[in-house]
C-alpha positions, -999 to 999 in steps of 0.1 A, spaced: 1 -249 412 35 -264 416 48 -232 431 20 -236 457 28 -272 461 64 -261 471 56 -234 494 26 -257 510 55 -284 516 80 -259 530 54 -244 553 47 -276 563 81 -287 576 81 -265 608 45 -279 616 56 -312 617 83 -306 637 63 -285 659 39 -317 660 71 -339 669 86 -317 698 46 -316 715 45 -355 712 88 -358 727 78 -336 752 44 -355 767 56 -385 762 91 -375 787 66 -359 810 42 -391 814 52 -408 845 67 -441 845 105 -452 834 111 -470 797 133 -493 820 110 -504 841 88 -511 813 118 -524 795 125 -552 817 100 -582 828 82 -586 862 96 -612 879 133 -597 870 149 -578 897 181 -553 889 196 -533 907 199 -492 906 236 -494 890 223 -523 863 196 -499 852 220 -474 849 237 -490 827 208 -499 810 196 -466 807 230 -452 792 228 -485 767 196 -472 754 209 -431 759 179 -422 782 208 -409 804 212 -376 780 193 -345 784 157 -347 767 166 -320 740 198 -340 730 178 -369 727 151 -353 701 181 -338 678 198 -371 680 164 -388 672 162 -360 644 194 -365 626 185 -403 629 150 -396 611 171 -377 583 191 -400 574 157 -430 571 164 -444 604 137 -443 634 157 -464 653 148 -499 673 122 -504 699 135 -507 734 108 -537 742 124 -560 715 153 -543 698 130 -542 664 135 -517 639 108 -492 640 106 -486 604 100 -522 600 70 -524 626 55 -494 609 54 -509 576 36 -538 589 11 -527 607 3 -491 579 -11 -519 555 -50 -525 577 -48 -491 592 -50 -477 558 -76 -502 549 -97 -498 577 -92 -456 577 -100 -456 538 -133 -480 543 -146 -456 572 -137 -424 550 -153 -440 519 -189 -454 537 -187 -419 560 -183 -399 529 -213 -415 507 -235 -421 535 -230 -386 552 -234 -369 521 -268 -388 507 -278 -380 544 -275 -350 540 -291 -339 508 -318 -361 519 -322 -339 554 -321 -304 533 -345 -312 508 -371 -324 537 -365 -295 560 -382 -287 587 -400 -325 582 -400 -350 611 -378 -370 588 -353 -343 591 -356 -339 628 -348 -375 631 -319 -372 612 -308 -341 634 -315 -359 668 -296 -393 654 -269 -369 640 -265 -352 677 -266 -389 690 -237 -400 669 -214 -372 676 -220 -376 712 -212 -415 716 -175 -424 719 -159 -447 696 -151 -469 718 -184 -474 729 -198 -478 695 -177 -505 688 -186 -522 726 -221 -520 713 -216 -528 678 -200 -559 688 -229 -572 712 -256 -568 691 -241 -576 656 -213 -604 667 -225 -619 698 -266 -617 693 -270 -615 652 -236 -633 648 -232 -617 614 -196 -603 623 -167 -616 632 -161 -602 670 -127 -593 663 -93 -600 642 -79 -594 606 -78 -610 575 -53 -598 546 -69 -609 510 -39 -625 500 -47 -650 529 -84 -658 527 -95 -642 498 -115 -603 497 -144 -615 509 -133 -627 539 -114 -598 545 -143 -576 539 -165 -594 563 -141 -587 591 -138 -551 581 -173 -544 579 -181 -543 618 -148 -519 624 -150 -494 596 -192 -489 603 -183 -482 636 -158 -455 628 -176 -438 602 -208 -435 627 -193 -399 641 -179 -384 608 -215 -397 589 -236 -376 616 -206 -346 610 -205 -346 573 -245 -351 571 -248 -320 590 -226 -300 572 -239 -313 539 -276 -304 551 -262 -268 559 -241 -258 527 -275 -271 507 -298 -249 525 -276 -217 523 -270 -225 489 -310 -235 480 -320 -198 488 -296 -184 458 -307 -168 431 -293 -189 406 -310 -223 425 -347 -200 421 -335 -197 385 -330 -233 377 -368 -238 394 -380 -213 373 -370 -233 342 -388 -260 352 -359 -283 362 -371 -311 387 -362 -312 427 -333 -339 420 -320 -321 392 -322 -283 406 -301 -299 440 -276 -324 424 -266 -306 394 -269 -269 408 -269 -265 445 -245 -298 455 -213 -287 435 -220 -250 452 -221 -263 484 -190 -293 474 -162 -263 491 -172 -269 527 -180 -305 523 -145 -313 512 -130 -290 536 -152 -314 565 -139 -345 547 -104 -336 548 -98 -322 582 -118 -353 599 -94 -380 586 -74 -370 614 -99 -378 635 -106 -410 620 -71 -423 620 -72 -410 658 -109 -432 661 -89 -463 644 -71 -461 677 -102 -477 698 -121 -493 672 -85 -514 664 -87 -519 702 -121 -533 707 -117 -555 673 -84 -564 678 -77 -552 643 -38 -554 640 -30 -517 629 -10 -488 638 -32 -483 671 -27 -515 687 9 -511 677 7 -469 692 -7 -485 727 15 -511 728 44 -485 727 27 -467 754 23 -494 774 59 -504 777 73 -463 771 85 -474 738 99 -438 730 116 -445 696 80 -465 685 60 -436 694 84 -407 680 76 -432 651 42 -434 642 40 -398 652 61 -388 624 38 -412 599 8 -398 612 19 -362 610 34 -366 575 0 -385 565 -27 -357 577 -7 -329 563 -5 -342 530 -40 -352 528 -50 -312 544 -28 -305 511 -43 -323 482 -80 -309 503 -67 -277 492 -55 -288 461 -89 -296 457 -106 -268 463 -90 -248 429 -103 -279 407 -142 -278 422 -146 -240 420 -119 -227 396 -127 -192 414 -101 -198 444 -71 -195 434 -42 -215 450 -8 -195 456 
């Protein structure tokens, strides 16, 4: 295990950085000048002033000097400060990693249970009209953007029902958990809707290729009742896929946090990613690149990890 733990990280290093020169070299090809962004509207410079502006903040060096400079700086525990406000990037990371955790956690926890119980439900009824309905919901649900959940979640929960708040964030240490859990709800429902309808389908699939095993007919044939022949036989056969769904969507779901923290205002890492956008905050976005890179591969590690513990059979090396 440990051996594979080593080689998992080493192989894991050249991804990342792979990951890292992709986002250096979109973000230098997106038009629009960090100096322009960099200083306010109603400020006027002239073309030597923003030269030495630029060479203040080293946009004047060739792009590939730039990334090994940024590199060496990363090495060392320094992302370097933003160019909007001179703060340390490290610094706004770590402030806003706190409710994008929270909010990526609550979606991956309510997805999980409710895509899975979905599921099992949907394969043990197949071919029902409850199972179509499930299907056509599930198709729904994968088809709607995040974004426009969240526009619709907010108008009929928040402004009509008024049982959410429409937007913001409350830390427990604040307000209490409660409180913080009643302006969570609305955000992380929203972003589990897509990975509930993917993890439901997959769940519903592993079940019904599993359901038709020998061993499953065995358990029947010992009199075992429905529930028990699928939760104690046919789920933990099927568990391989189901994880594998689990932990390549939370990519996606720290990528969903990215609108749902937009409509809701919720003060994560994605306000914080568009806000360096916004204003071509290079050193910002190199930033939370590198977090989020670091973040998904470890958790596509422990998925594999995983695997060797819920069917000894596969064997990690």
């Amino acid at each position: 295990m440990l051996k594979y733990i080593i080689n998992r990280l080493l192989i894991n290093i050249p991804t990342l950085l792979a990951i890292l020169v992709t986002v250096f070299v979109l973000i230098n090809l997106a038009p629009g000048d960090p100096v322009d962004a960099f200083v306010p509207p109603n400020t006027a410079l002239t073309e030597q002033q923003k030269a030495v502006l630029r060479h203040e903040l080293g946009l004047d060096q060739s792009a590939p000097l730039r990334f090994i400079k940024w590199v060496g700086q990363v090495a060392r525990g320094d992302l370097g400060y933003r160019y909007k406000d001179g703060a340390l990037v490290l610094d706004e990371i770590t402030s806003r990693v706190g409710p994008t955790l929270l909010l990526a956690s609550a979606g991956l926890t309510v997805g999980s249970v409710l895509g899975i119980m979905l599921g099992i439900f949907s394969a043990r009824r197949y071919n029902t009209p409850s199972d179509h309905a499930l299907s056509v919901a599930a198709y729904l649900a994968i088809s709607t953007p995040a974004f426009l959940l969240g526009i619709l979640g907010m108008y009929l929960f928040s402004l009509k029902l008024g049982w959410f708040p429409t937007g913001g964030y409350s830390a427990p240490a604040e307000k209490g958990l409660l409180q913080t859990l009643r302006y969570l709800a609305l955000p992380a429902a929203v972003l589990s809707v897509q990975f509930i309808a993917i993890l439901m389908r997959y769940t519903r699939a592993g079940l019904l290729e599993v359901m038709h095993q020998d061993f499953v007919r065995t358990a029947r044939a010992k009199g075992l009742s429905a529930g028990a022949v699928t939760l104690r036989h046919a789920f933990p056969n099927a568990l391989v896929p189901i994880v594998t769904v689990i932990g390549a969507n939370f990519g996606a779901l720290i990528g969903g946090a990215v609108f749902v923290e937009t409509v809701f205002s919720w003060p994560g890492l994605g306000m914080l990613f568009l806000d360096g956008i916004e204003s071509r905050d290079y050193p910002l976005i190199m930033g939370i690149a590198l977090f989020m890179g670091i973040a998904i591969l470890l958790v596509n590690m422990l998925t594999d990890i995983l695997y060797s513990w819920i069917d000894p059979r596969i064997a990690l090396k």
